[in-house]
C-alpha positions as CSV (number, residue, x, y, z in Angstrom):
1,X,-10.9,21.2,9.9
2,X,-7.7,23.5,8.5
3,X,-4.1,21.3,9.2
4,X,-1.8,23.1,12.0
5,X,0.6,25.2,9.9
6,X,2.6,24.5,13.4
7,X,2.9,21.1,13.6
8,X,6.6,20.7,14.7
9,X,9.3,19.1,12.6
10,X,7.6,16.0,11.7
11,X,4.9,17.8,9.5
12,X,3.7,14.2,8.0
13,X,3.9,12.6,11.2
14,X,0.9,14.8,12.8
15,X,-0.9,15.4,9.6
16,X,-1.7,11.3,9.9
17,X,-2.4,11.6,14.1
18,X,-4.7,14.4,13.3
19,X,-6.8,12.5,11.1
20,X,-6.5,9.5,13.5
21,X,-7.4,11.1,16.5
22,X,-10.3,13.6,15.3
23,X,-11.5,11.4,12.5
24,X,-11.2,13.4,10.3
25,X,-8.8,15.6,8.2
26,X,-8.7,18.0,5.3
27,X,-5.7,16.3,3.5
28,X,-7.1,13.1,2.5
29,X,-9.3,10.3,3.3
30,X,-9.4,6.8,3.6
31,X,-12.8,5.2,1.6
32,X,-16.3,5.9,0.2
33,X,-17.2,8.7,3.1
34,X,-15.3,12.0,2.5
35,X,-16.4,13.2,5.8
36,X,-14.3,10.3,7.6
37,X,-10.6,10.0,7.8
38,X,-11.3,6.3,8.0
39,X,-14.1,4.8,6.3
40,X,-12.2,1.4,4.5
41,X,-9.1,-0.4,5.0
42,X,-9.0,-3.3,2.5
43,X,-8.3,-3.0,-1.0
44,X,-9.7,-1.5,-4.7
45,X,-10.6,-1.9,-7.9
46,X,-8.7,0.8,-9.6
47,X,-6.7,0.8,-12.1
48,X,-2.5,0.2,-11.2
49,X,0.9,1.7,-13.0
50,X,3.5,-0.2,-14.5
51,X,6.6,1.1,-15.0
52,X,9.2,-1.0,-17.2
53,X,12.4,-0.4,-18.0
54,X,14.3,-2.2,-20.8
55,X,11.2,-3.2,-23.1
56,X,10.9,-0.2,-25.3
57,X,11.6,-0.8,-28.8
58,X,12.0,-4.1,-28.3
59,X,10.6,-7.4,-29.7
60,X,7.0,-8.0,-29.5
61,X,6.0,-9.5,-25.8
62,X,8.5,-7.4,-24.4
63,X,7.5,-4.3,-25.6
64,X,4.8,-3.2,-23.0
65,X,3.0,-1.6,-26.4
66,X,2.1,-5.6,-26.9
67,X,-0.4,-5.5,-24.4
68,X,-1.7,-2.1,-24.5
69,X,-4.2,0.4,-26.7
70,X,-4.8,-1.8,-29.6
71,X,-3.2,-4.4,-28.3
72,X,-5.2,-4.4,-24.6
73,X,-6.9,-7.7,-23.9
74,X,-9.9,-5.6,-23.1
75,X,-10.5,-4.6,-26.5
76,X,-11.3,-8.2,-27.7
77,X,-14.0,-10.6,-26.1
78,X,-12.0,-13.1,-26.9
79,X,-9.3,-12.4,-25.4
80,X,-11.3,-11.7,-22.4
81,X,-13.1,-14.8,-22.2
82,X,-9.5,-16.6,-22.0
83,X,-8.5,-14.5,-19.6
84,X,-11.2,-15.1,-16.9
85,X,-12.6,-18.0,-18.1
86,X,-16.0,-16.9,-18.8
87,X,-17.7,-13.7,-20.3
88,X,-17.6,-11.0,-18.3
89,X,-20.2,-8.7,-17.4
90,X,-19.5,-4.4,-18.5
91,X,-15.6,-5.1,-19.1
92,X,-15.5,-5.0,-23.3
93,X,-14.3,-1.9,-24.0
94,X,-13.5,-1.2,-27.6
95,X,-11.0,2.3,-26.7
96,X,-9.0,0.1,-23.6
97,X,-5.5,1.4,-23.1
98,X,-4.9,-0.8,-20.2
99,X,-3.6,-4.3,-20.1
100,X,-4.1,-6.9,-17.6
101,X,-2.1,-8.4,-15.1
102,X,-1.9,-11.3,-16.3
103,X,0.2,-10.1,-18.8
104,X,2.8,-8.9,-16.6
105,X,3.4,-12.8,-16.9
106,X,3.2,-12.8,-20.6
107,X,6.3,-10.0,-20.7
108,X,8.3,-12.0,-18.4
109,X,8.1,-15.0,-20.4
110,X,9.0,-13.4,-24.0
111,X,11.5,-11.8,-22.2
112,X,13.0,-15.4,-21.0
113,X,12.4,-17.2,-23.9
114,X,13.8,-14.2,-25.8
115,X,16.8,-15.1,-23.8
116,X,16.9,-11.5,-21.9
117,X,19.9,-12.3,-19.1
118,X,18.3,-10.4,-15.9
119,X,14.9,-10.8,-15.2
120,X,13.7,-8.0,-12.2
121,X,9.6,-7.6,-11.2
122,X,9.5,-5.6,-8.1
123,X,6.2,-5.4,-6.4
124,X,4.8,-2.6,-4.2
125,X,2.7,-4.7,-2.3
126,X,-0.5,-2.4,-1.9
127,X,0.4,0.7,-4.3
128,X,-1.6,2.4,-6.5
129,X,-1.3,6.1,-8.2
130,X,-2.6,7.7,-5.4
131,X,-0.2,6.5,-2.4
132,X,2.9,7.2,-5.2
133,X,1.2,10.7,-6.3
134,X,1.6,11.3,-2.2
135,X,5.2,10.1,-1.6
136,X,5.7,12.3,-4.6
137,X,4.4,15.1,-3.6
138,X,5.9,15.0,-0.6
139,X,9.4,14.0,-1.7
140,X,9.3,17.2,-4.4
141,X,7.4,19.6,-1.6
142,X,5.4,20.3,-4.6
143,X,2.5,18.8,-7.1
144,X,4.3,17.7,-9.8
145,X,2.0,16.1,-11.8
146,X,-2.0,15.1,-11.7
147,X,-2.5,12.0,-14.1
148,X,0.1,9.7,-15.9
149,X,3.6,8.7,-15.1
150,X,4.7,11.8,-13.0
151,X,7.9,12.1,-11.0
152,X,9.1,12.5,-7.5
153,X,10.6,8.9,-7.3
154,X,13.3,6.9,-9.1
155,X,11.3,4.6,-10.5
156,X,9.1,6.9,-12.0
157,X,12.1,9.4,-13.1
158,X,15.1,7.1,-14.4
159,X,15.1,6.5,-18.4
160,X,17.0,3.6,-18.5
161,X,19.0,4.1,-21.7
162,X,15.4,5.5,-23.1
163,X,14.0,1.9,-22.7
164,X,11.2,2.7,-20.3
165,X,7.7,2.7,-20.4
166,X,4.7,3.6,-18.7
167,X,1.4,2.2,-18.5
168,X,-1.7,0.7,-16.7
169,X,-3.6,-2.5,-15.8
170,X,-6.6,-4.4,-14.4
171,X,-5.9,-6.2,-11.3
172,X,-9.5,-7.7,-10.8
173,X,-9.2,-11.9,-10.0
174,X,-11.6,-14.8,-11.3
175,X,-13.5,-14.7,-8.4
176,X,-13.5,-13.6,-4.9
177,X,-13.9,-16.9,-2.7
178,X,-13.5,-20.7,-3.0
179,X,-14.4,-23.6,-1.0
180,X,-10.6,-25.4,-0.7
181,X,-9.5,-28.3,2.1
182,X,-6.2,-26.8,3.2
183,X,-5.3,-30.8,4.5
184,X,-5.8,-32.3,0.7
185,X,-5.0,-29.6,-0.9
186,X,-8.0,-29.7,-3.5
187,X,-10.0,-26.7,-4.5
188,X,-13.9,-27.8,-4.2
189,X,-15.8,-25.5,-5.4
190,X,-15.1,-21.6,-7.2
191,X,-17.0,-19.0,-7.7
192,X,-17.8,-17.7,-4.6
193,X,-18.9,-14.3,-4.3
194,X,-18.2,-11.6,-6.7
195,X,-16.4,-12.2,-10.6
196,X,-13.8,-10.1,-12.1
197,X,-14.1,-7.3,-14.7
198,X,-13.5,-4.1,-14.9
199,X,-16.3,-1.1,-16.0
200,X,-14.6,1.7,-17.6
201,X,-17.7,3.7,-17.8
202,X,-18.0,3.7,-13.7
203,X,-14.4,3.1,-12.9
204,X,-13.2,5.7,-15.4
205,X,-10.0,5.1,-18.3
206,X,-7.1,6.7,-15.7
207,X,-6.9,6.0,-11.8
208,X,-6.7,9.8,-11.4
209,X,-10.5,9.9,-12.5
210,X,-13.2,9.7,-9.7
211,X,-15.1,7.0,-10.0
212,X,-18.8,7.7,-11.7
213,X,-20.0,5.3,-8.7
214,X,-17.8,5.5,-5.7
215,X,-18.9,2.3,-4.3
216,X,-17.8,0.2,-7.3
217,X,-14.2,-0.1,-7.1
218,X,-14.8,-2.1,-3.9
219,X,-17.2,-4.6,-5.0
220,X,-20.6,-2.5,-3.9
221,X,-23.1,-0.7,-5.8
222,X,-25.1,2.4,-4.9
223,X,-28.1,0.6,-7.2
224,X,-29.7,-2.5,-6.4
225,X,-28.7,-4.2,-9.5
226,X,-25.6,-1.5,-10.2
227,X,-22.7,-3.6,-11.8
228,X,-20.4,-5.2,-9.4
229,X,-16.7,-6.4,-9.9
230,X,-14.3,-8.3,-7.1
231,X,-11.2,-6.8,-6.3
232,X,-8.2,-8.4,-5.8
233,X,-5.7,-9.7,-3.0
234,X,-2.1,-10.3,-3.2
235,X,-1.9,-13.8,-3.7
236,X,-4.4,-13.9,-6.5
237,X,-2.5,-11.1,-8.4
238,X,0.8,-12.5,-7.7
239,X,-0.3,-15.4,-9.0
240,X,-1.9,-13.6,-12.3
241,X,1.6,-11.5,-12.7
242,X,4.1,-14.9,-12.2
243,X,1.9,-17.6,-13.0
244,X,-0.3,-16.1,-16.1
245,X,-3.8,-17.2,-15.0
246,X,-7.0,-15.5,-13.4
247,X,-7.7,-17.4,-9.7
248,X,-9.5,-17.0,-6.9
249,X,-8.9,-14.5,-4.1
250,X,-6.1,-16.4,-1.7
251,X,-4.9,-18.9,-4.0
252,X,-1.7,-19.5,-4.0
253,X,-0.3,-20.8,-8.1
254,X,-3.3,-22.4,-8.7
255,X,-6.2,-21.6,-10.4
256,X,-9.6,-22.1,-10.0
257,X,-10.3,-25.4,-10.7
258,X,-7.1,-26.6,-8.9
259,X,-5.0,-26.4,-12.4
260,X,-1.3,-25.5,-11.7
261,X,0.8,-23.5,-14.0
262,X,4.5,-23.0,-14.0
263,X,5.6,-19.7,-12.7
264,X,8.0,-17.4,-14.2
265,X,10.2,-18.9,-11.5
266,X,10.0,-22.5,-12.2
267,X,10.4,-21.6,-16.4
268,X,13.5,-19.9,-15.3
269,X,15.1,-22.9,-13.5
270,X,13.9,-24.6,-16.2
271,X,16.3,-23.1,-18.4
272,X,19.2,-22.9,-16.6
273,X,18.5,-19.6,-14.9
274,X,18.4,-19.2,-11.0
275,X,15.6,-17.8,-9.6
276,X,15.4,-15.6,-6.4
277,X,12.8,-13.8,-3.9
278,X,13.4,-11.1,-1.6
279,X,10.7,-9.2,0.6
280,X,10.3,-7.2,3.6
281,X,7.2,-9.2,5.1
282,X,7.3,-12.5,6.3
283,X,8.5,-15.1,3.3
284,X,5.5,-16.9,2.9
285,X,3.3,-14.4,2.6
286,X,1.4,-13.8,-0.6
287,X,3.8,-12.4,-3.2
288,X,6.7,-14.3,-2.3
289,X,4.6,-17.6,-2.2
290,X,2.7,-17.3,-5.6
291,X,6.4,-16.8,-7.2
292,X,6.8,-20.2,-6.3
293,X,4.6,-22.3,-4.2
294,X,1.4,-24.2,-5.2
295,X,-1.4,-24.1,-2.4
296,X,-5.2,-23.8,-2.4
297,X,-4.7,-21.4,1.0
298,X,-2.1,-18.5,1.3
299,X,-2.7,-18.8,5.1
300,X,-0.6,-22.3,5.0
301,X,2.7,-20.5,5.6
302,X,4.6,-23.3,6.7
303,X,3.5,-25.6,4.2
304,X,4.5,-22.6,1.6
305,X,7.7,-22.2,3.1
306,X,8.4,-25.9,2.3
307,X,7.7,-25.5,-1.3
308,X,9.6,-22.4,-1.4
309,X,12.8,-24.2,-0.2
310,X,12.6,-27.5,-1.7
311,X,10.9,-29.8,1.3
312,X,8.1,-32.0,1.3
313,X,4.5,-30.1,1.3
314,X,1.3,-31.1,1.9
315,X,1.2,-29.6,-1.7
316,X,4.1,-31.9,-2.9
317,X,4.5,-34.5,-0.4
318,X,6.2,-37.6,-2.5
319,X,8.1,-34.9,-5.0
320,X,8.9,-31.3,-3.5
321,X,10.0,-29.0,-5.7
322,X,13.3,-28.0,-6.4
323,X,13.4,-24.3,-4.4
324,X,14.6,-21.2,-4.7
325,X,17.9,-21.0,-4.8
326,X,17.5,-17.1,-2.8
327,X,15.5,-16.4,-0.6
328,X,15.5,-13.4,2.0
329,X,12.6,-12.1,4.0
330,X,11.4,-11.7,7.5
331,X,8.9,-13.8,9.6
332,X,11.2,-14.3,12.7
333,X,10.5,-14.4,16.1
334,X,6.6,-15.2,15.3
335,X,5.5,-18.1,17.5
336,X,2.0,-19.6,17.5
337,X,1.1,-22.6,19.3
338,X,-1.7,-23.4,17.1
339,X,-2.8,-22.6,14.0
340,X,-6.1,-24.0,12.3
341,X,-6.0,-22.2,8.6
342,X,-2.8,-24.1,8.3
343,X,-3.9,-27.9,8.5
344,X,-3.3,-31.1,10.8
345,X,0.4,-31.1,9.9
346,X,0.9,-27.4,11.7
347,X,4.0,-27.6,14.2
348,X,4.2,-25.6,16.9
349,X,6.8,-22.4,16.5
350,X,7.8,-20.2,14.3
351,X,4.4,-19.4,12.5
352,X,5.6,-18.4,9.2
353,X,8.6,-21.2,8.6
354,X,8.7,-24.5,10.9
355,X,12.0,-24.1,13.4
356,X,12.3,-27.9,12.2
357,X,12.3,-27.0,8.4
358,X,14.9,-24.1,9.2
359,X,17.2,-26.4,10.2
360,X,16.6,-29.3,8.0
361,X,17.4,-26.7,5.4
362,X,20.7,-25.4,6.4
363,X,23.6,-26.5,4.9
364,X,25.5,-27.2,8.4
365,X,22.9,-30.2,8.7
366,X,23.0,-31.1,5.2
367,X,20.4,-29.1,3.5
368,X,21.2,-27.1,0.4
369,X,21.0,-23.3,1.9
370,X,23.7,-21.2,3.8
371,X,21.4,-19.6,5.9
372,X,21.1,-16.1,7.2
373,X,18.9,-15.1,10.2
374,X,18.8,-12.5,12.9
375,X,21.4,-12.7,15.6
376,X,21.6,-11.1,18.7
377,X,24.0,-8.2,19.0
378,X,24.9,-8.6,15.7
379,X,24.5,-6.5,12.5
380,X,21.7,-7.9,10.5
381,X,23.3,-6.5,7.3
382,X,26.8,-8.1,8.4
383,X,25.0,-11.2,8.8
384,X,24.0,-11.0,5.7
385,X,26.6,-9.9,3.7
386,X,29.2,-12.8,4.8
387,X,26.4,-15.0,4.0
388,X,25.9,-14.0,0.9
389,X,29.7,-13.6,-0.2
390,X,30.0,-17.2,1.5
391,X,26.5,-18.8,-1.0
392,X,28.6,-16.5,-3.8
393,X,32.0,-18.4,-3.4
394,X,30.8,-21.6,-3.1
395,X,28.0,-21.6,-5.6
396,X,25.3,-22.5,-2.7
397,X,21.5,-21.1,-2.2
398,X,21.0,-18.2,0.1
399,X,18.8,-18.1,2.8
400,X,17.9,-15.1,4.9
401,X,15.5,-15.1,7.6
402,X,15.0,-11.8,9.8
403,X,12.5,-9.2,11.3
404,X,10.7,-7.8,13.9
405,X,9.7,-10.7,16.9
406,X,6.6,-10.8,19.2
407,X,2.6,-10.5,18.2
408,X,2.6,-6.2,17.9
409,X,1.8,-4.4,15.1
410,X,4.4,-4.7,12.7
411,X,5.6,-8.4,14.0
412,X,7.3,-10.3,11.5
413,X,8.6,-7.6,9.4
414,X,11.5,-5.3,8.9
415,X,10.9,-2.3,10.4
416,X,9.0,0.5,9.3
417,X,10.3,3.6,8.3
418,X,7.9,7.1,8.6
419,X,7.5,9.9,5.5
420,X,10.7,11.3,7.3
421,X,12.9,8.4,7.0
422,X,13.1,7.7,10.8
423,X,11.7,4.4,12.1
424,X,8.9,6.2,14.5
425,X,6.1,6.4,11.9
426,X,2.4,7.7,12.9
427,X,-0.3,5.4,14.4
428,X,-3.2,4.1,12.1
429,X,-6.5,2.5,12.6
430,X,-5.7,0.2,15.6
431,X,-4.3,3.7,17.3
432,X,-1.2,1.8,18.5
433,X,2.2,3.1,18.4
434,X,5.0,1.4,16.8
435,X,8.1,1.3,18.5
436,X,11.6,-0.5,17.8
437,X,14.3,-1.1,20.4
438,X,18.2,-0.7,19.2
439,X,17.7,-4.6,18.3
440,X,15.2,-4.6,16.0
441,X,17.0,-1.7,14.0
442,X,20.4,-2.8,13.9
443,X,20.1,-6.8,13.7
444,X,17.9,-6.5,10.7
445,X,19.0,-5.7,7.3
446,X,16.9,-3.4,4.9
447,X,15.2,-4.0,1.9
448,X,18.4,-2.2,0.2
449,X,20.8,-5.0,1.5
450,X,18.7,-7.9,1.3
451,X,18.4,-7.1,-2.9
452,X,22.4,-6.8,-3.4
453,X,22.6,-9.8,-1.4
454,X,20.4,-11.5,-3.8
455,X,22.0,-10.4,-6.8
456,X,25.5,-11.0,-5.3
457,X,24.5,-14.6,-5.7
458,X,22.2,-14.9,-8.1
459,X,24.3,-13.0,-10.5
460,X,27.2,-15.8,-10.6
461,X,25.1,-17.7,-12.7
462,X,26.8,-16.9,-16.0
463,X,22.6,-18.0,-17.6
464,X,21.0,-15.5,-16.1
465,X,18.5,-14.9,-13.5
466,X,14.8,-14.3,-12.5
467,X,14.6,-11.6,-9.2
468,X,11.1,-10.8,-7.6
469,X,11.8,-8.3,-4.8
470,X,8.7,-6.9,-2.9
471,X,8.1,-3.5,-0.9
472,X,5.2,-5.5,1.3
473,X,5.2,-2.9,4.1
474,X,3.1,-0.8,1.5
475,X,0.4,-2.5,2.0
476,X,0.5,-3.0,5.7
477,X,0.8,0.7,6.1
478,X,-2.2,1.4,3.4
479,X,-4.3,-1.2,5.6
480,X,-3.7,1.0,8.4
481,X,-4.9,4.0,6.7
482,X,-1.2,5.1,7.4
483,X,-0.3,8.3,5.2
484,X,3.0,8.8,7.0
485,X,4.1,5.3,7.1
486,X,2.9,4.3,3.6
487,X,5.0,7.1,2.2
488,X,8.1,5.7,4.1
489,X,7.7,2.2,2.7
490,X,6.8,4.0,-0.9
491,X,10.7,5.6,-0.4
492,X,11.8,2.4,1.0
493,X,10.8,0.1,-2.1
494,X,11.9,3.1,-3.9
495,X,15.9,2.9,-2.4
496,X,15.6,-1.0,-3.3
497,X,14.5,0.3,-7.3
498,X,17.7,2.3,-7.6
499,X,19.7,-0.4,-6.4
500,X,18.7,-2.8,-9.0
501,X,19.1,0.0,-11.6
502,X,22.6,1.0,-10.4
503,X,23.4,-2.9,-10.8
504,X,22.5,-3.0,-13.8
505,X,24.7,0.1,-15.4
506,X,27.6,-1.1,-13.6
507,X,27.7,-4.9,-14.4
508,X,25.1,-5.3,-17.3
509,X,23.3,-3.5,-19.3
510,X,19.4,-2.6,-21.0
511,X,19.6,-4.9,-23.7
512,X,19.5,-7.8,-21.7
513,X,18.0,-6.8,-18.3
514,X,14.6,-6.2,-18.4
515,X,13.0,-4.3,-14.9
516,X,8.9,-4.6,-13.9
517,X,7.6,-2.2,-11.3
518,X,4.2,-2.2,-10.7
519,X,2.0,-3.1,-7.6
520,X,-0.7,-6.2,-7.2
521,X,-3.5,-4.1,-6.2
522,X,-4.7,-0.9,-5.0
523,X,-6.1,0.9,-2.2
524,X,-8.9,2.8,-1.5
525,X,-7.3,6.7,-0.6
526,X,-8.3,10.1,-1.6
527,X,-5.7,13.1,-1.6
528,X,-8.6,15.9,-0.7
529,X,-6.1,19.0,-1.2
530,X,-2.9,17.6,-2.1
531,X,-1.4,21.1,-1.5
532,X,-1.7,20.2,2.5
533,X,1.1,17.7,2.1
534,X,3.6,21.0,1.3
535,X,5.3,22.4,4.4
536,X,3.5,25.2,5.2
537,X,7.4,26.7,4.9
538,X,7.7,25.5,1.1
539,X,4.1,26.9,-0.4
């Protein structure tokens, strides 16, 4: 099957309905079976960029050169046995250039205890070279590159005073499952399922090289006793990149026998810094709650949302923790009833942040947060922005609650935008359309305003701070096998990039801001003939 060259305006748009529709499509593909738009839509194995900007040349642990070629983890069975615990089967590999993701945590740290002022990891929930190789491509109209760094986005093209860096990491967890009880909070038993590691001689040195055994980045084998690795998902990663340890797939800062480590967060507070979190999915999802929260189940939102705001948990029922003093997602307008995965103490409402906790939490009612959320007929980035000046003033926490209501696709989020930059993207698997009313568009804020609003307050701390923002939509649109709406949330996270790196040339500088941007896992897509992403017009 040849793509229309006559496929209206929004070229990207029917490029990803084609391959819905018919199955199948010349452009890419989605999994192990070339011959099938669609053949997997969790995550992979393979290897995922880091881009970092302020770390060049600078001390060791900040320098991303600490952790990679002779300095990758992977080269030293030592250093691999501390890192997941145990020795691990076909990961030694003597020529590794990659590091791990658990030192994403390691940076961070030498960076704070180095006493670097702005702290920035921004996580693309879901990316890996392949989806930024297609917003590339399509952003330039051209292929501008085929391995490495390449360009076509901000992140990949801004130099940062000639402080930035470029490399790659292993994103496999301890283990795939565990046996937990949500109610006491204890991890029972771990090791279910697969172990991490990561075979360079299958998997190859560069996430641009197909895999010797296309079956092994997602945890299969073509051979009956083939070597077989667990892959990641986002709250074990988040908790490798911002709490330093190897844990088991859905843990949420713990680790695998139930140990809990401080987060870069918590270290931060620690030492006088304030510490924020911003995201475009709901606030206690994965990323957001392993920056944070300690729970043996990343499916206890509301219990998550307590620790992230400094209530009681089921986690830390006699001594919460302290909170974040920002912190600005969606989640609103989600209602559940019931909810099993989250424990006896589940109340009825709001399924990502108790309606009794939001307003416990507000400072009108005596809680420590001027809070933020969606209001009808009004502008969500107004609402926001008076918010934030208001926190800024005053010295208070922020708190901003918004997104998409009701039990669709796309429900608890901010909206998401297409390849085109208009809020109508493609359908995916479930072959239902998306569709936003005036509301949802104009009482939400972006991704864009919900970062300056985070650094507006965060930044009055004359310390420092510690600011994880996260492009989650990503990884919602990559689950969906969505081409044209995973490049619209690759540009999205992208817009969010530049305005952390304007901040920083205009009220700081690269000798004491340090910026991660990297991604917590990848997906499973193939770009068949890139050359099909070009306008027929621009070839």
């Amino acid at each position: 099957m040849i793509v229309s060259t006559a496929l209206g305006d929004d070229y990207l748009h029917q490029i990803q309905e084609q391959g819905i529709t018919t199955g199948r499509s010349d452009v890419a593909h989605w999994g192990p079976d070339p011959d099938k738009y669609s053949s997997w839509t969790s995550h992979s194995n393979r290897l995922i960029p880091v881009y970092t900007f302020g770390t060049k040349g600078q001390p060791a642990g900040i320098d991303l050169n600490s952790y990679a070629g002779e300095n990758s983890p992977y080269r030293n069975a030592n250093k691999l046995r501390r890192i997941y615990g145990k020795p691990t089967e076909a990961t030694l590999n003597p020529s590794a250039d990659y590091l791990d993701q658990t030192n994403i945590f390691d940076l961070q740290k030498a960076a704070l205890d180095a006493g670097k002022k702005n702290i920035f990891l921004v996580v693309f929930d879901g990316m890996d070279w392949q989806t930024t190789q297609a917003a590339a491509i399509w952003n330039t109209q051209q292929i501008p590159y085929t391995e490495g760094r390449g360009r076509g986005t901000h992140f990949q093209e801004y130099q940062a005073d000639g402080t930035t860096q470029f490399g790659l990491m292993v994103t496999s967890p301890f283990c795939d499952d565990a046996d937990i009880d949500v109610n006491k909070q204890i991890v029972k038993n771990s090791g279910g399922g697969l172990f991490g590691g990561y075979d360079v001689n299958i998997a190859g040195s560069g996430p641009w090289e197909k895999p010797k055994d296309i079956l092994y980045l997602i945890g299969k084998s073509s051979e009956t006793d083939g070597v077989k690795h667990s892959y990641t998902d986002s709250a074990s990663s988040a908790t490798s990149m911002m709490g330093g340890i190897k844990t088991y797939n859905a843990a949420i800062g713990v680790g695998p026998q139930g140990e809990r480590p401080k987060s870069l967060a918590h270290l931060a507070q620690e030492k006088g810094y304030l510490a924020g979190a911003v995201t475009s999915v709901p606030i206690s999802h994965a990323t957001p709650a392993a920056s944070y929260a300690y729970n043996v189940t990343r499916n206890d939102y509301q219990d998550i949302s307590r620790d992230l705001l400094g209530l009681p948990s089921s986690s830390n029922p006699e001594h919460p923790l302290r909170g974040l003093d920002v912190l600005i997602g969606s989640g609103w307008g989600v209602n559940a009833t019931n909810d099993s995965s989250q424990g006896d103490n589940y109340l009825s409402g709001n399924k990502y942040f108790a309606d009794e906790d939001l307003k416990k939490v507000n400072i009108e009612n005596g809680g420590k947060y001027v809070v933020a959320t969606r209001t009808p007929g009004v502008s969500g980035q107004k609402v926001l922005a008076e918010a934030a000046d208001k926190a800024a003033k005053s010295g208070e926490r922020l708190l901003g609650y918004f997104g998409v209501g009701g039990s669709g696709d796309g429900a608890g989020h901010l909206p998401f935008r297409s390849g085109e930059g208009d809020f109508h993207p493609a359908i995916g698997v479930a072959k239902k359309a998306i569709a936003y009313d005036e509301a949802d568009l104009t009482e939400n804020p972006t991704l864009v305003d919900m970062t300056k609003a985070a650094i507006e307050v965060l930044s009055k701390n004359d310390k420092g701070f510690w600011l994880l923002v996260e492009s989650g939509d990503v990884d919602w649109a990559n689950h969906s096998n969505n081409l044209d709406a995973s490049i619209g949330a690759v540009n999205s996270g992208d817009a969010a990039v530049k305005t952390i790196t304007d901040w920083v040339e205009a009220n700081s500088n690269w000798e004491e801001s340090v910026l991660i941007v990297t991604a917590d896992h990848g997906h499973y897509m193939f770009l068949d003939k890139p050359e099909l992403l070009i306008r027929p017009e621009n070839r």
